[in-house]
C-alpha positions as CSV (number, residue, x, y, z in Angstrom):
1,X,0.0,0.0,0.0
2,X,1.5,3.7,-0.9
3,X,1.9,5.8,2.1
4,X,0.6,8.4,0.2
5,X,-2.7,6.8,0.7
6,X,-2.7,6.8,4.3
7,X,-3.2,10.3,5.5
8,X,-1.9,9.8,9.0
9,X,1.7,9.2,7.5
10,X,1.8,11.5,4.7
11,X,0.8,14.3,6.6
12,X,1.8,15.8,10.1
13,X,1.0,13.4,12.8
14,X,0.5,16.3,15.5
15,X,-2.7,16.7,13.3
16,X,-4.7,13.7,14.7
17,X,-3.3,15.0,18.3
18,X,-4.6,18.9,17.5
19,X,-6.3,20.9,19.8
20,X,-7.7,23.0,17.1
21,X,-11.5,22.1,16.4
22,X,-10.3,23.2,12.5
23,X,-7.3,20.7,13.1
24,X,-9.5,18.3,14.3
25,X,-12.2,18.6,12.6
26,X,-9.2,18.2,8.7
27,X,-7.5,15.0,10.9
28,X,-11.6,13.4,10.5
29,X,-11.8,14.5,6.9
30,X,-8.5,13.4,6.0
31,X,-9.4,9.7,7.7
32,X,-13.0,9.5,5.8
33,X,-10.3,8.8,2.3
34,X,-8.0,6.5,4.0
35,X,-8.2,2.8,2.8
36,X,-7.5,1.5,6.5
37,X,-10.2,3.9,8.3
38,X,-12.5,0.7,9.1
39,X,-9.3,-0.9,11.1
40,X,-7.9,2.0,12.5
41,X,-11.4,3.2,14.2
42,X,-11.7,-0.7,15.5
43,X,-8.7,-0.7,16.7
44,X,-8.9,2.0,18.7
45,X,-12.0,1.3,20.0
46,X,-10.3,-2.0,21.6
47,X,-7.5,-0.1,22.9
48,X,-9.6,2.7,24.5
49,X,-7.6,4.6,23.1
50,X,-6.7,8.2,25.5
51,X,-7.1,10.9,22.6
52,X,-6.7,11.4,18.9
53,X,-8.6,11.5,15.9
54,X,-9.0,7.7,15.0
55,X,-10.4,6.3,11.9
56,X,-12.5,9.5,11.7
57,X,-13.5,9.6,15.3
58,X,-12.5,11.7,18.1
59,X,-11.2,10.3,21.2
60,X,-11.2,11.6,24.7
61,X,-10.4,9.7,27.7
62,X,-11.1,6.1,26.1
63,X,-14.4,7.3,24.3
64,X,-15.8,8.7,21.1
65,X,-17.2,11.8,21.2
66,X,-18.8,14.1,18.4
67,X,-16.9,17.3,19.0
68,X,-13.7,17.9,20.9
69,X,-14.4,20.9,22.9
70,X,-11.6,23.2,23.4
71,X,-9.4,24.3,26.4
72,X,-10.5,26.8,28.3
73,X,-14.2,27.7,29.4
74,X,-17.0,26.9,27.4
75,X,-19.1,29.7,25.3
76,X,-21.3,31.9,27.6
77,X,-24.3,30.4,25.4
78,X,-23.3,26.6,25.9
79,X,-23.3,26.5,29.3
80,X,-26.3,29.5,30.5
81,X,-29.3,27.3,32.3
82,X,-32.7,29.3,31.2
83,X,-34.1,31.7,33.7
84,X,-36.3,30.5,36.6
C-alpha cells in the first residue's frame, strides 16, 4: 500500500493530536479517504484509546465523542441554564 494513501503518514501526525476544532475537525476529513479507516477506528475502539482523531472519530479519555471541545471555558451560550 502507498503511504501516500494513508493520510496519518503522509501528513503531520500532530494533526490527529490537535487541539484545534479546524485541526480536528481536517484529521476526520483526511481519515473519511484512507483505505484503512475501518481498522484504525476498530482498533482504537479495543485499545480505548486516550485521545486522537482515530479512523475518523474523536477520542477523549477512552471514548468517542462528536466534537472535541476546546481548552479553556465553554461559550457563555453553551453553558447559560434558562431563567427560573
Amino acid at each position: 500500500m502507498v503511504a501516500g494513501l494513508i493520510p496519518c503518514r503522509s501528513n503531520d501526525p500532530e494533526l490527529w493530536f490537535a487541539e484545534q476544532t479546524a485541526q480536528v475537525e481536517l484529521a476526520k476529513a483526511m481519515c473519511r479517504e484512507c483505505p484503512l479507516r475501518t481498522g484504525c477506528l476498530e482498533g482504537a475502539v479495543e485499545r480505548q484509546e486516550p485521545w486522537g482523531v482515530w479512523g475518523g472519530e474523536v477520542f477523549v479519555e477512552g471514548r468517542i465523542v462528536a466534537i472535541k471541545r476546546g481548552r479553556g471555558r465553554p461559550r457563555k451560550e453553551a453553558s447559560a441554564t434558562p431563567a427560573a
